[in-house]
C-alpha positions in Angstrom: -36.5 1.3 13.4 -36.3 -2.2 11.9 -36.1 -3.7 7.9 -34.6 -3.5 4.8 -35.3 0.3 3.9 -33.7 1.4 6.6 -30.9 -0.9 6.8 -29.9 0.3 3.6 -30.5 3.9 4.3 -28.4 3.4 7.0 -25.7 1.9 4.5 -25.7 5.3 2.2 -25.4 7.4 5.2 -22.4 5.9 6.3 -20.9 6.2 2.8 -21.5 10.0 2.2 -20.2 10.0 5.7 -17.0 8.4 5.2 -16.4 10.3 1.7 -17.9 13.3 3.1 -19.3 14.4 -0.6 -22.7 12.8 -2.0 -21.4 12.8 -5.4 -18.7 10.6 -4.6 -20.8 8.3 -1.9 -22.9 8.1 -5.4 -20.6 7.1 -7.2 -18.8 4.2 -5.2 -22.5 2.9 -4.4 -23.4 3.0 -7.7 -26.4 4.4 -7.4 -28.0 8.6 -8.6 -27.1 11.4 -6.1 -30.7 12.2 -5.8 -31.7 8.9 -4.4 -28.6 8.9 -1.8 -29.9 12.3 -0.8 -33.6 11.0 -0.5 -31.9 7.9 1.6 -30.6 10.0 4.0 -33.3 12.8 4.4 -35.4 9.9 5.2 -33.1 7.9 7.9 -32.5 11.8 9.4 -37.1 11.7 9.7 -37.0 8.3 10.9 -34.3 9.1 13.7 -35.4 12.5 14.4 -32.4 14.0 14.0 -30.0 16.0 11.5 -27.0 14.0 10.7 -25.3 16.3 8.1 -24.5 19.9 7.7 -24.8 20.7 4.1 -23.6 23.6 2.5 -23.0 24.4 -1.1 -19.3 23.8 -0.8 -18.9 21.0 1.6 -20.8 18.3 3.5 -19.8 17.6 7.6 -21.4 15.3 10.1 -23.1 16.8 13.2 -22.6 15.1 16.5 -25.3 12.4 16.0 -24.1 12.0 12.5 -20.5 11.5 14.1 -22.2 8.9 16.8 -23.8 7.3 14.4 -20.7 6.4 12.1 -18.6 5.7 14.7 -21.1 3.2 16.1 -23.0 1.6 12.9 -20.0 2.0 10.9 -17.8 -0.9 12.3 -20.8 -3.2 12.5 -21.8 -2.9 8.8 -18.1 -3.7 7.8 -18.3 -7.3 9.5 -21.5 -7.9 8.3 -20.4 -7.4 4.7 -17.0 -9.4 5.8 -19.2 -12.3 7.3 -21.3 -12.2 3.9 -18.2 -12.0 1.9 -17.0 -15.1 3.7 -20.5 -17.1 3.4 -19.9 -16.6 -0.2 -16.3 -17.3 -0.7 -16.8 -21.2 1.0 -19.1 -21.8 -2.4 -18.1 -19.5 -5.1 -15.2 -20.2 -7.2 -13.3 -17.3 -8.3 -13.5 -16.1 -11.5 -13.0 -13.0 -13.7 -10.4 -10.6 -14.5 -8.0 -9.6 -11.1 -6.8 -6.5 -11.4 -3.4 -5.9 -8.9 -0.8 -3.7 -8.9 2.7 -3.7 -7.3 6.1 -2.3 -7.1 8.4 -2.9 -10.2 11.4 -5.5 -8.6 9.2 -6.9 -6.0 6.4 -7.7 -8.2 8.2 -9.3 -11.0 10.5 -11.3 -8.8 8.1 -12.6 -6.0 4.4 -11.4 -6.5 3.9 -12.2 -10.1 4.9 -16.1 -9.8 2.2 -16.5 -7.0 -0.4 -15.0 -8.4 0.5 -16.5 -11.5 0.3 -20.1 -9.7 -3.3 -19.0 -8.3 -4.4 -18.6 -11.9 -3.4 -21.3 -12.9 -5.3 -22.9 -10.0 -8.6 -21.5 -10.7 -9.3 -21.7 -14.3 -11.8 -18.8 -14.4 -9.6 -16.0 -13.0 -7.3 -13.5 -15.4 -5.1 -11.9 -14.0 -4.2 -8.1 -15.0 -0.6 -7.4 -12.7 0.7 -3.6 -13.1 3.9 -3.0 -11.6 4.4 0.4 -11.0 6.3 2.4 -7.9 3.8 4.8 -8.2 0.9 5.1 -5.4 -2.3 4.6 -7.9 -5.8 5.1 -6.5 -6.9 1.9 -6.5 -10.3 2.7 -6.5 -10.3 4.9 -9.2 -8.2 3.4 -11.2 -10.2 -0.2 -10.8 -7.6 -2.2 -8.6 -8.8 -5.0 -6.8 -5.7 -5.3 -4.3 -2.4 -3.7 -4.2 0.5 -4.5 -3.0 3.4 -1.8 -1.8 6.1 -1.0 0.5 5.3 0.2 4.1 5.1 1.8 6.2 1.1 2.5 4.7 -0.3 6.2 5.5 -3.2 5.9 4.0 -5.9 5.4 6.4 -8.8 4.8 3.7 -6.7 1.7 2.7 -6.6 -2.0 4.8 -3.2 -3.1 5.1 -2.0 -6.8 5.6 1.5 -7.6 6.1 3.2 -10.1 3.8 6.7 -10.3 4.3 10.3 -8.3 5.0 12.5 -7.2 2.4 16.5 -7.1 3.7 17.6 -4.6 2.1 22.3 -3.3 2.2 24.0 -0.3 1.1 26.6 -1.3 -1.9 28.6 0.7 -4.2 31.1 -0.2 -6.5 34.7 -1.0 -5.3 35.8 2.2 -7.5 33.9 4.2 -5.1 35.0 2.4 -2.2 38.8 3.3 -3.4 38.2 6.8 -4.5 35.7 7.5 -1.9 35.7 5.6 1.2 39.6 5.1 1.6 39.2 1.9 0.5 37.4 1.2 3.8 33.8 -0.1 3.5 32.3 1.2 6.7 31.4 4.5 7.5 29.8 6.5 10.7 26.1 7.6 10.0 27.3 11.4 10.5 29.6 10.2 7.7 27.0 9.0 5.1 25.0 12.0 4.9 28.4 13.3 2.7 28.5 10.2 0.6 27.8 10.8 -3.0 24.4 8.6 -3.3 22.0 7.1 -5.6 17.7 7.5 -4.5 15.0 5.4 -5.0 12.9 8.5 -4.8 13.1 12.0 -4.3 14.1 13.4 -1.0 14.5 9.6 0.3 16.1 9.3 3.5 18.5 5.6 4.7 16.6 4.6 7.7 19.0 2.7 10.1 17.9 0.9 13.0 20.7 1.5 16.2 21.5 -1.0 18.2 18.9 -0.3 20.9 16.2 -0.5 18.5 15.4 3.3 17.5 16.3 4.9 14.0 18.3 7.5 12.3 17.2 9.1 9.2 20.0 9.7 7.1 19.1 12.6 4.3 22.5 12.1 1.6 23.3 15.6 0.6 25.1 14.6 -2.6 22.5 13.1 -4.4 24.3 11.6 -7.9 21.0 9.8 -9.2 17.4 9.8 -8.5 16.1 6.1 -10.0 12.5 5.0 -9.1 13.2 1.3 -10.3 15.7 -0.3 -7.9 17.5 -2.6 -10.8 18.4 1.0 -12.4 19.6 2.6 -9.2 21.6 -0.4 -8.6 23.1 -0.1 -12.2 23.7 3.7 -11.3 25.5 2.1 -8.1 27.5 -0.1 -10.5 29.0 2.4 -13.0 30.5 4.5 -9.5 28.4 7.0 -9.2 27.7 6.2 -5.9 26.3 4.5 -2.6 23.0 2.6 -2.9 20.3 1.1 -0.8 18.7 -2.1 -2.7 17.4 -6.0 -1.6 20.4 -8.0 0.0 19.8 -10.7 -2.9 20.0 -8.4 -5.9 22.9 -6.8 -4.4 24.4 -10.4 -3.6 23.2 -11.6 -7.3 26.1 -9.1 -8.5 28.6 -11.2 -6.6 32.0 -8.8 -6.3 30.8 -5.8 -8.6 29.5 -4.5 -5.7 30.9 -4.0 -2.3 28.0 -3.9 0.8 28.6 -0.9 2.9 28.1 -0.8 6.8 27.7 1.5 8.6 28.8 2.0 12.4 26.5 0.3 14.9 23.6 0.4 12.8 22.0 -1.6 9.6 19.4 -0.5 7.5 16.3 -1.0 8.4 13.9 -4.0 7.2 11.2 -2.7 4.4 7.8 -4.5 5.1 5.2 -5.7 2.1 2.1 -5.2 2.6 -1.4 -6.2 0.5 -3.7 -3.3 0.6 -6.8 -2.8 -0.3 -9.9 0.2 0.1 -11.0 -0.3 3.7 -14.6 0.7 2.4 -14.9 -1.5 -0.7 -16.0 -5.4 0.2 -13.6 -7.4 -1.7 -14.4 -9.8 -4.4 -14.0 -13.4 -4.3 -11.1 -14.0 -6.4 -9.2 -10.9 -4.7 -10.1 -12.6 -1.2 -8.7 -16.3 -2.5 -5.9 -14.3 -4.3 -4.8 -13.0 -1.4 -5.2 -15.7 1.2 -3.0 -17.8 -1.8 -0.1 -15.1 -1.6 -0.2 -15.2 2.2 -0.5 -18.6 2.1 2.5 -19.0 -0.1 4.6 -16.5 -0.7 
């Protein structure tokens, strides 16, 4: 089997594959269900083979069709990377660059740089979102995100940027009227500590000594914040102890008192750039992110 029909049939197959669903291979291709239907009714002829079971409620791969992905999948991914790359060495970026990224980490270090790209290539706009919440990127039309790890999502590509050191403060009321004046507590300890939450249910990951973790789940739970300048205000009126970047918690010089605990410290948050493992990425998100990595 040879030539551009069926290198492109091959193409749709993999994406109703991956998605599992017509409609929605359809839709990220751009193209009517009915022809990605014909496409793959005609690579199954060609091959001799069924590749999908098809009901009226769901859409599974067969053996071969499973074979197939796992071996033609890969391969079509670098060739649209190698492509991508023959193009980027000529084109210069332009259009509007859609990103999105968390609330303190994007306004303090993310927006300068890609700020600095802009204003580096002339043609691109930039559209930043800063949000803590997990968006779709590709529904919602994102061309690269940028979030806190670790990153679950196995439809997404994820490059790491940077660490974020982050401390546990509180106010020295709360250090007083709490903590015996004495600010350093034993893990078993800080599960009982009055706290302040970046998120619901959050758990205080501290890395031991000997390199493995403890998940500390606060039981008192004063405040639940999802925007760490807030929680750290929350942290500053007393209301409790609070996990937040080691320089916004030193920016507040002695209005707030860092925390240890016991032969552990918390563990490092990593940033990562992430973008829809299935989706080639434009120019100006490739030279965007290269510049970030590059720079940041």
């Amino acid at each position: 089997m040879g030539g551009m029909m069926e290198s492109e049939n091959l193409r749709i197959f993999v994406a109703v594959a991956r998605q599992l669903s017509f409609g929605e291979a359809a839709k990220r291709l751009g193209i009517p269900v009915s022809t990605v239907s014909r496409r793959v009714a005609l690579l199954e002829e060609q091959l001799g083979t069924r590749l999908l079971q098809r009901t009226s409620r769901r859409v599974g791969l067969t053996l071969e069709g499973s074979r197939l992905l796992l071996r033609a999948g890969p391969l079509l991914d670098q060739l649209s990377e190698v492509l991508d790359e023959a193009v980027d060495r000529e084109e210069e970026p332009a259009g509007k660059l859609r990103v999105t990224a968390p609330v303190t980490s994007g306004a303090q270090r993310l927006a300068p740089l890609l700020f600095s790209f802009a204003a580096q290539h002339p043609r691109v706009d930039v559209e930043l979102v800063l949000t803590n919440a997990l968006v779709d990127l590709v529904e919602e039309g994102f061309d690269l995100a940028f979030r806190v790890g670790p990153i679950r999502d196995a439809e997404l590509v994820a490059r790491r940027l940077w660490s974020i050191e982050s401390v546990l403060a509180a106010s020295p009321r709360f250090v007083r009227e709490h903590l015996k004046g004495r600010p350093q507590v034993t893990c078993a300890a800080l599960e009982n500590v009055p706290a302040i939450l970046t998120q619901p249910r959050g758990v205080w990951r501290l890395r031991r000594r000997d390199g493995g973790v403890d998940e500390v789940r606060p039981r008192h739970v004063r405040a639940v914040v999802n925007d760490p300048r807030v929680a750290m205000n929350a942290a500053l009126e007393g209301l409790g102890v609070v996990s937040v970047p080691r320089e916004m918690a030193d920016s507040q010089g002695q209005a707030l008192v860092p925390i240890s605990v016991k032969g552990r410290m918390l563990e490092p948050r990593e940033v990562f750039a992430v973008y829809p493992s299935r989706r080639q990425l434009s120019t100006r998100a490739r030279r965007a992110l290269d510049w970030v990595m590059e720079h940041g």
